[in-house]
TIMI-2910 file (N, C-alpha, C, CB; in pm, 1 decimal, decimal comma, always signed):
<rs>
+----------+----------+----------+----------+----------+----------+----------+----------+----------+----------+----------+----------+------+
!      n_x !      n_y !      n_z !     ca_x !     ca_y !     ca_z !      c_x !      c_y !      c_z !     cb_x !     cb_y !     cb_z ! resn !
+----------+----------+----------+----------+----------+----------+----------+----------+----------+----------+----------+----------+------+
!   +776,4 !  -1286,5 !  +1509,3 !   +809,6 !  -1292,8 !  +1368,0 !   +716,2 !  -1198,7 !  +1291,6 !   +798,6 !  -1438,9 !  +1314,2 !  Unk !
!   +799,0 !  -1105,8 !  +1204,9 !   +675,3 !  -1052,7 !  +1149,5 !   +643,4 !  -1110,6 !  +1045,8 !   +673,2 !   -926,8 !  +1122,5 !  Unk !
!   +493,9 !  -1018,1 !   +964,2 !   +424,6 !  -1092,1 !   +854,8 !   +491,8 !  -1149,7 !   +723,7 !   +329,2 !  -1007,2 !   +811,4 !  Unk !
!   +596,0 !  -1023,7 !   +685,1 !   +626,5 !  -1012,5 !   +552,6 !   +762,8 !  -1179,4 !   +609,0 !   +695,4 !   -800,6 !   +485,5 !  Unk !
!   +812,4 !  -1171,0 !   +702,7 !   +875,7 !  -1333,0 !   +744,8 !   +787,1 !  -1469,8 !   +703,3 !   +886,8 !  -1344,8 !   +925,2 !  Unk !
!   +679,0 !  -1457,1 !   +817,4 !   +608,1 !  -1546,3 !   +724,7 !   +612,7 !  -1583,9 !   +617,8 !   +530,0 !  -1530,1 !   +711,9 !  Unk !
!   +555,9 !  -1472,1 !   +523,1 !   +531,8 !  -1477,3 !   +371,9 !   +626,3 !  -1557,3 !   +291,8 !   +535,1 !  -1342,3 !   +315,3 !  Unk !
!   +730,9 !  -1507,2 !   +333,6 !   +864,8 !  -1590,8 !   +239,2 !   +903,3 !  -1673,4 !   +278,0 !   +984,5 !  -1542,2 !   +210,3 !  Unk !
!   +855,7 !  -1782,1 !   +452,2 !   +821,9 !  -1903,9 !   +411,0 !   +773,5 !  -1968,7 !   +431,5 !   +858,9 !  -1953,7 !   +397,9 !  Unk !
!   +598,7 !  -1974,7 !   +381,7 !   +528,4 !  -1970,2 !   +363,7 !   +491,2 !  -1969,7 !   +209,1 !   +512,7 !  -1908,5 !   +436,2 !  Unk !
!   +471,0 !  -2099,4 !   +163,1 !   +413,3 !  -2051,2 !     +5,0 !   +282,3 !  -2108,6 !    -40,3 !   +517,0 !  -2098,2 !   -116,4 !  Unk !
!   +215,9 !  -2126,6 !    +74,1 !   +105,3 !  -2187,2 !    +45,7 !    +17,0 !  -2041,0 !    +89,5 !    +81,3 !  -2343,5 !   +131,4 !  Unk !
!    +38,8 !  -1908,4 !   +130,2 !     +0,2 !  -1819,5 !   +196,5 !    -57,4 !  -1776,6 !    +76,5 !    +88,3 !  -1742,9 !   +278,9 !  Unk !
!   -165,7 !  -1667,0 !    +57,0 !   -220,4 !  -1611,2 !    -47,5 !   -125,1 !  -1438,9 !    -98,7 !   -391,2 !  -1598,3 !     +6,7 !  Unk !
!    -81,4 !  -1434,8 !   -200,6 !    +11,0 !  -1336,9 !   -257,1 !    -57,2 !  -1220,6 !   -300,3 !    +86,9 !  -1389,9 !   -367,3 !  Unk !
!   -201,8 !  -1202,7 !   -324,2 !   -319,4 !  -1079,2 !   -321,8 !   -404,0 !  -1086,9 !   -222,7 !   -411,9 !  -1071,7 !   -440,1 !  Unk !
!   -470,0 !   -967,1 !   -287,4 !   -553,9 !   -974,5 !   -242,4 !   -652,3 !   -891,1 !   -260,0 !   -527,3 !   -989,4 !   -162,4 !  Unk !
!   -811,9 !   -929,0 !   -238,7 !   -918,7 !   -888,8 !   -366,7 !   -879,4 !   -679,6 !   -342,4 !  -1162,3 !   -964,8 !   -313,3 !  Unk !
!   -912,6 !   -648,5 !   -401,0 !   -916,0 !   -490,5 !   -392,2 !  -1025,5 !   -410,9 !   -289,9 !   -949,0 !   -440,2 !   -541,8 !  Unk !
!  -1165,5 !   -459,7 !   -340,7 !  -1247,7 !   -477,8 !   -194,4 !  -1240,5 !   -503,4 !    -46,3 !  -1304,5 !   -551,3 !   -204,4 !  Unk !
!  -1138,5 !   -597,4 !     -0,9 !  -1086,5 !   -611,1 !    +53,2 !  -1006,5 !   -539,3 !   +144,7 !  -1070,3 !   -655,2 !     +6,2 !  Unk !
!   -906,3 !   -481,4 !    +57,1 !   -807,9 !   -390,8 !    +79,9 !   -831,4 !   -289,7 !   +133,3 !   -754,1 !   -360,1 !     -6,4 !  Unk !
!   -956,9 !   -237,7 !    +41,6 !  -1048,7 !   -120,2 !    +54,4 !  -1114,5 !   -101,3 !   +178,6 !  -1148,9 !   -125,2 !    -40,5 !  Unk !
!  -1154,2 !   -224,8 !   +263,6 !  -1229,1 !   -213,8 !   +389,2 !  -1131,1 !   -213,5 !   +515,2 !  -1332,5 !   -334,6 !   +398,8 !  Unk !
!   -986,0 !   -259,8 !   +455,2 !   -902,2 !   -230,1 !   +545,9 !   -857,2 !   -110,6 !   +526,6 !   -812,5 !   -311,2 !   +557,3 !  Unk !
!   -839,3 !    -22,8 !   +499,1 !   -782,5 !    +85,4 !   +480,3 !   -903,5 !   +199,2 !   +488,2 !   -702,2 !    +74,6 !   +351,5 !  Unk !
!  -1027,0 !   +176,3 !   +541,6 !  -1113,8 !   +259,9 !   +554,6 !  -1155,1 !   +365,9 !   +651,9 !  -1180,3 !   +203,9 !   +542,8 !  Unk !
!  -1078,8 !   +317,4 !   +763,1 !  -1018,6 !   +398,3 !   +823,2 !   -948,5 !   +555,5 !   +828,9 !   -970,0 !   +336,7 !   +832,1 !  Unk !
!   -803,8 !   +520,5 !   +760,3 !   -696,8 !   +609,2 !   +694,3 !   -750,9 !   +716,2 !   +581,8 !   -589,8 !   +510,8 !   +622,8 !  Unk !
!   -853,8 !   +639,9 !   +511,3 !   -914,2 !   +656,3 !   +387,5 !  -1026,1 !   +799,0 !   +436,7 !   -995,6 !   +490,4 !   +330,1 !  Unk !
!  -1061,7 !   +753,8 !   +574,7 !  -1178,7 !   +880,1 !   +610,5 !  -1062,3 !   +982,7 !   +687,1 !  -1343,0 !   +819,9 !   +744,9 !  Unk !
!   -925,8 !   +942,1 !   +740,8 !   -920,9 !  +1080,2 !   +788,7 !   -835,3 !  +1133,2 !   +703,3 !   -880,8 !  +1103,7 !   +929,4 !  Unk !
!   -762,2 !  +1058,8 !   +566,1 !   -697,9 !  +1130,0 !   +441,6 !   -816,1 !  +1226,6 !   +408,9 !   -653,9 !  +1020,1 !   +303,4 !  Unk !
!   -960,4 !  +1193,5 !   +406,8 !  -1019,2 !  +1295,2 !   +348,8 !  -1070,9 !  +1451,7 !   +436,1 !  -1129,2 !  +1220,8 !   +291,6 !  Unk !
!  -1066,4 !  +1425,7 !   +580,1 !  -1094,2 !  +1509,3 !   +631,1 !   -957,9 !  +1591,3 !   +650,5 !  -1168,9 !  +1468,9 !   +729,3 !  Unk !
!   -861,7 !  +1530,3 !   +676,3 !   -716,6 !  +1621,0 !   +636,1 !   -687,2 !  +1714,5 !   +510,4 !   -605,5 !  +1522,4 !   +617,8 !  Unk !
!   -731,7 !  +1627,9 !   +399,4 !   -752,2 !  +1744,8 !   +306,5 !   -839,6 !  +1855,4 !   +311,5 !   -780,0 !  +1703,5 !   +204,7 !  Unk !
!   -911,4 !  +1866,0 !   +376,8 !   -976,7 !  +1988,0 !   +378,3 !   -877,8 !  +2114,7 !   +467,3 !  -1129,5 !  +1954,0 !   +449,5 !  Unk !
!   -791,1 !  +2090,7 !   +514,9 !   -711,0 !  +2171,1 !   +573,6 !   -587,5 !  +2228,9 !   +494,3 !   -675,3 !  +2106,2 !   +680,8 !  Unk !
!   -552,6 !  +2355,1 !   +476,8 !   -473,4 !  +2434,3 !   +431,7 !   -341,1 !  +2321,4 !   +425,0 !   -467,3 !  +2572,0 !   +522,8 !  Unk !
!   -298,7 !  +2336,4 !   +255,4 !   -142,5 !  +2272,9 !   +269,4 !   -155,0 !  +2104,7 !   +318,4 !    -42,5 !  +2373,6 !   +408,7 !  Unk !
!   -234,9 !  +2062,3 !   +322,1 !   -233,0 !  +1941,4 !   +341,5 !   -271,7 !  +1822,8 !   +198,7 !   -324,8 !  +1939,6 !   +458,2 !  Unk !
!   -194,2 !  +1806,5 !   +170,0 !   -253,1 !  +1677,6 !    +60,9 !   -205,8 !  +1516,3 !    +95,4 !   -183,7 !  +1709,9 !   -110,7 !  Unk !
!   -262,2 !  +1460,2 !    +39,7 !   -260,4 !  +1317,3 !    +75,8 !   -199,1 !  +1244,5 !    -65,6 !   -425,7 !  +1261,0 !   +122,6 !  Unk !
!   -177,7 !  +1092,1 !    -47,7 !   -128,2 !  +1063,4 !   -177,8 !   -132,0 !   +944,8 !   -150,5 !     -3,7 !  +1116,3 !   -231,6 !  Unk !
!   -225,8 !   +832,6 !   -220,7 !   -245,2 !   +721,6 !   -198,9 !   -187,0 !   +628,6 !   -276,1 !   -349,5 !   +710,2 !   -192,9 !  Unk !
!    -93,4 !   +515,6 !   -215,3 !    -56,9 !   +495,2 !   -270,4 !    -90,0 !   +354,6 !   -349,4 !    +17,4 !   +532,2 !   -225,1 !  Unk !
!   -168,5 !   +337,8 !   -304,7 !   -280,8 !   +196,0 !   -372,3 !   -248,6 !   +190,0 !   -522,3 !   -483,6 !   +229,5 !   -360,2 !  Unk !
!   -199,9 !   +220,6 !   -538,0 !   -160,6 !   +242,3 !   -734,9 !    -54,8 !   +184,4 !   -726,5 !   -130,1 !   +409,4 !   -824,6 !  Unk !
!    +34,2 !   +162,8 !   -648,0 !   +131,2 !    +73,6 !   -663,9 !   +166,0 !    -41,5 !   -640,1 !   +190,5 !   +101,9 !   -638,9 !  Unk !
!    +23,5 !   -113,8 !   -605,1 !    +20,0 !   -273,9 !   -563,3 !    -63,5 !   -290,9 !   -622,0 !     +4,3 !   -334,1 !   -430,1 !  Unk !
!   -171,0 !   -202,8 !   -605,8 !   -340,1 !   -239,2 !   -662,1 !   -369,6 !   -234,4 !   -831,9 !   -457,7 !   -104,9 !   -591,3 !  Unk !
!   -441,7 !   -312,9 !   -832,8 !   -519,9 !   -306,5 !   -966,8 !   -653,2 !   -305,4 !   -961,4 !   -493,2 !   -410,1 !  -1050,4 !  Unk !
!   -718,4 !   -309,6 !  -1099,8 !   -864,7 !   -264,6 !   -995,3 !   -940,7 !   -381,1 !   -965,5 !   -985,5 !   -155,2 !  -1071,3 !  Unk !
!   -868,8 !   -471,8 !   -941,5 !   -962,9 !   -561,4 !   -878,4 !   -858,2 !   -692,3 !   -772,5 !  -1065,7 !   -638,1 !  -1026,2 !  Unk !
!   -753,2 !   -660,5 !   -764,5 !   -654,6 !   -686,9 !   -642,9 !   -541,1 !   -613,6 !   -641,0 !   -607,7 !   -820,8 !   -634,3 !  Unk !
!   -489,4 !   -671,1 !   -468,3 !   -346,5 !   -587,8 !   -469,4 !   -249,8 !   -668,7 !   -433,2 !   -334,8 !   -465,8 !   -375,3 !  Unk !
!   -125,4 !   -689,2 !   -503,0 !    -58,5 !   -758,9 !   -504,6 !    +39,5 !   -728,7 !   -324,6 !     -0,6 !   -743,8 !   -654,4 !  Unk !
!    +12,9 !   -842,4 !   -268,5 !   +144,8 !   -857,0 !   -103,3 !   +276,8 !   -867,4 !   -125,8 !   +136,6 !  -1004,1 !     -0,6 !  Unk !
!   +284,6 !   -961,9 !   -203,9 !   +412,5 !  -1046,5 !   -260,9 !   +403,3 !  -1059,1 !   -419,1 !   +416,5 !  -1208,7 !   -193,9 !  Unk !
!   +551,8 !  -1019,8 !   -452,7 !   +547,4 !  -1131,0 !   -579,3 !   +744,1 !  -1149,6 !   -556,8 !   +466,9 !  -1039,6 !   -791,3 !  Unk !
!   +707,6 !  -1281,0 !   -575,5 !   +849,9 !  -1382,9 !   -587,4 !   +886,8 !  -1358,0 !   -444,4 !   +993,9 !  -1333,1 !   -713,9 !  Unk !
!   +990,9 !  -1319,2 !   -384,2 !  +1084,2 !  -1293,5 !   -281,4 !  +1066,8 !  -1200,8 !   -239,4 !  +1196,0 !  -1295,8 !   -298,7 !  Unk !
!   +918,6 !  -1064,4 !   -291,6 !   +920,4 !   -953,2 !   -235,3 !   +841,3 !   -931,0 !   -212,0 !   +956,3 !   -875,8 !   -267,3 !  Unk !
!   +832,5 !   -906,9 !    -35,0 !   +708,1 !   -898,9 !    +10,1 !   +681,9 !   -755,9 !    +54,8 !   +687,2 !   -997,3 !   +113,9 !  Unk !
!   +562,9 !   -703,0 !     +0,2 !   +519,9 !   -567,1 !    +15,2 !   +467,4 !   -485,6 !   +138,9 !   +433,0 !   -560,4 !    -64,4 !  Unk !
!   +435,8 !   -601,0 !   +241,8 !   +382,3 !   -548,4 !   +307,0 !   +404,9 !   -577,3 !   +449,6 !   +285,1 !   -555,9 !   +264,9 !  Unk !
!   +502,5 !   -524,2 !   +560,1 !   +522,1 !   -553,6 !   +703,5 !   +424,9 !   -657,3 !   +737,5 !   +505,1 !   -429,0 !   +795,0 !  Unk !
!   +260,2 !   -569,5 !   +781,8 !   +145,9 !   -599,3 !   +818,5 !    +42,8 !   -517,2 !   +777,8 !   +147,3 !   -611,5 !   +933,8 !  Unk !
!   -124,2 !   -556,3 !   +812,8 !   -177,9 !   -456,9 !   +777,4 !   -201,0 !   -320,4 !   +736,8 !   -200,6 !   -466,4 !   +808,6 !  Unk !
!   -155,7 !   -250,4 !   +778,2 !    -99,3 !   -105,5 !   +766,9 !    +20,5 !    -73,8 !   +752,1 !   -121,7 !    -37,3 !   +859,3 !  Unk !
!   +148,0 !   -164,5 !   +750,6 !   +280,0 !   -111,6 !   +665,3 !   +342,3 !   -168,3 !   +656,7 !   +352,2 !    -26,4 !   +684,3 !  Unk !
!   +428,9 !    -59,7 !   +498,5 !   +473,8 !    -99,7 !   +390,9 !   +618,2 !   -177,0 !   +447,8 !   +483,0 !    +24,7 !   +285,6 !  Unk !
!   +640,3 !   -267,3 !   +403,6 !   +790,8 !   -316,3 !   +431,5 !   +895,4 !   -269,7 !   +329,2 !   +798,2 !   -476,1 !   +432,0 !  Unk !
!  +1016,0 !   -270,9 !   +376,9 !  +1106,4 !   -197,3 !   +285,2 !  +1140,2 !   -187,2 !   +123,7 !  +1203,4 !   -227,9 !   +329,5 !  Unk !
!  +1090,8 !   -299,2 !   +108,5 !  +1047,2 !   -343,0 !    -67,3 !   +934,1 !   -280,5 !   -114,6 !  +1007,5 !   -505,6 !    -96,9 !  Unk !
!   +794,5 !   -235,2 !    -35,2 !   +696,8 !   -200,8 !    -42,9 !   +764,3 !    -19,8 !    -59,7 !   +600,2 !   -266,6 !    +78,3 !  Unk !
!   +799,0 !    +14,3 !    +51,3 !   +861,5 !   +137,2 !    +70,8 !   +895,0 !   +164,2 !   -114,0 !  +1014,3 !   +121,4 !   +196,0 !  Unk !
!  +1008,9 !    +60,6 !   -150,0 !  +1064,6 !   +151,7 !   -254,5 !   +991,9 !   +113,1 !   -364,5 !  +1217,5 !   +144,3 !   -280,4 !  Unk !
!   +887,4 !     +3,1 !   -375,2 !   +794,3 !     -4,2 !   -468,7 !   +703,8 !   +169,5 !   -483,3 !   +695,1 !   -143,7 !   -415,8 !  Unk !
!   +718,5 !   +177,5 !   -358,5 !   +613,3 !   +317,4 !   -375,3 !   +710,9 !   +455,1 !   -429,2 !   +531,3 !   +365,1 !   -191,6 !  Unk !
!   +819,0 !   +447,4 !   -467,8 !   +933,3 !   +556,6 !   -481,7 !   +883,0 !   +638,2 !   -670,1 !  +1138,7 !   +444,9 !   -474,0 !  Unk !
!   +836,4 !   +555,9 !   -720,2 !   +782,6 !   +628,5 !   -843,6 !   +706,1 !   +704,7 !   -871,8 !   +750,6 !   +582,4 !   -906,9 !  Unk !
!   +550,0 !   +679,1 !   -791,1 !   +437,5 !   +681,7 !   -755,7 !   +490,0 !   +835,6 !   -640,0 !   +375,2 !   +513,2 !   -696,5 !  Unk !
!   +537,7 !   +817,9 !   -587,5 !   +639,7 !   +949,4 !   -460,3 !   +691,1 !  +1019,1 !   -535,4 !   +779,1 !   +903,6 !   -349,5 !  Unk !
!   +806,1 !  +1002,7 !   -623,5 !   +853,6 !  +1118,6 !   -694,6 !   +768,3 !  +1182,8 !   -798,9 !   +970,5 !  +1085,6 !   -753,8 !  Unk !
!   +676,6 !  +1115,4 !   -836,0 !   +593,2 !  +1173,1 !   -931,9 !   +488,5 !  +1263,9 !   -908,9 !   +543,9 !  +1087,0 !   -989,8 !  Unk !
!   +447,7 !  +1234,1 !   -771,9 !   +346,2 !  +1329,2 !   -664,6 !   +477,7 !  +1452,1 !   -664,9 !   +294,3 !  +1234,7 !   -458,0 !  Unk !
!   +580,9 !  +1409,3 !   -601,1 !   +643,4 !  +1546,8 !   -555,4 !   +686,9 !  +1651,9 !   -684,6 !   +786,9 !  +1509,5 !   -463,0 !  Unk !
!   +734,1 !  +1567,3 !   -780,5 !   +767,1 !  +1665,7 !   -899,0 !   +668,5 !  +1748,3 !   -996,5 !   +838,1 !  +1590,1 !   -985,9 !  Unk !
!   +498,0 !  +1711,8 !   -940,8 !   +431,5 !  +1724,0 !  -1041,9 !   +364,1 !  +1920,2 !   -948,2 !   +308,0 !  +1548,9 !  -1078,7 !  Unk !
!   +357,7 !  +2003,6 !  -1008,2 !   +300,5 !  +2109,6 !   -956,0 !   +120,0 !  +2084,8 !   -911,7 !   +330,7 !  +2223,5 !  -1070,2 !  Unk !
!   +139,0 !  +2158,2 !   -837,9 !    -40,7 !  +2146,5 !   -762,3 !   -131,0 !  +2162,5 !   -861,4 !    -93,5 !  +2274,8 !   -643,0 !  Unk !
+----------+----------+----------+----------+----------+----------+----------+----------+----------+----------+----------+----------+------+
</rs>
């Protein structure tokens, strides 16, 4: 079963989560987004702006759960991030 299954039913499960948090999971990704940018044509685009606030990030809210598992987005998550995506792509370097 995956996570984002759980979640919805499951309501005693926690629906954030602290930003700190988040931050130490993703610290990883976070060091080789930065060493990738240093390479020609490569940019990164985080998308922590679209769950996060600055001091949690939302998993779930109501029936929509954001997040597969640790590291990915589930299909609601996916198109939560579609604003945050077109706005990276339309905006010039």
């Amino acid at each position: 079963m995956l996570a984002k299954d759980l979640l919805r039913q499951r309501q005693d499960v926690f629906r954030t989560l602290e930003r700190k948090d988040y931050e130490a999971q993703q610290q990883l990704i976070n060091k080789v987004a930065i060493d990738l940018q240093s390479l020609d044509n490569v940019e990164f685009l985080d998308l922590s702006p679209a769950y996060c606030s600055i001091d949690q990030c939302t998993l779930q809210k109501d029936d929509l759960v954001y997040f597969r598992d640790e590291d990915h987005l589930s299909d609601e998550g996916a198109l939560k991030s579609v604003p945050l995506l077109t706005y990276f792509l339309s905006t010039p370097n």
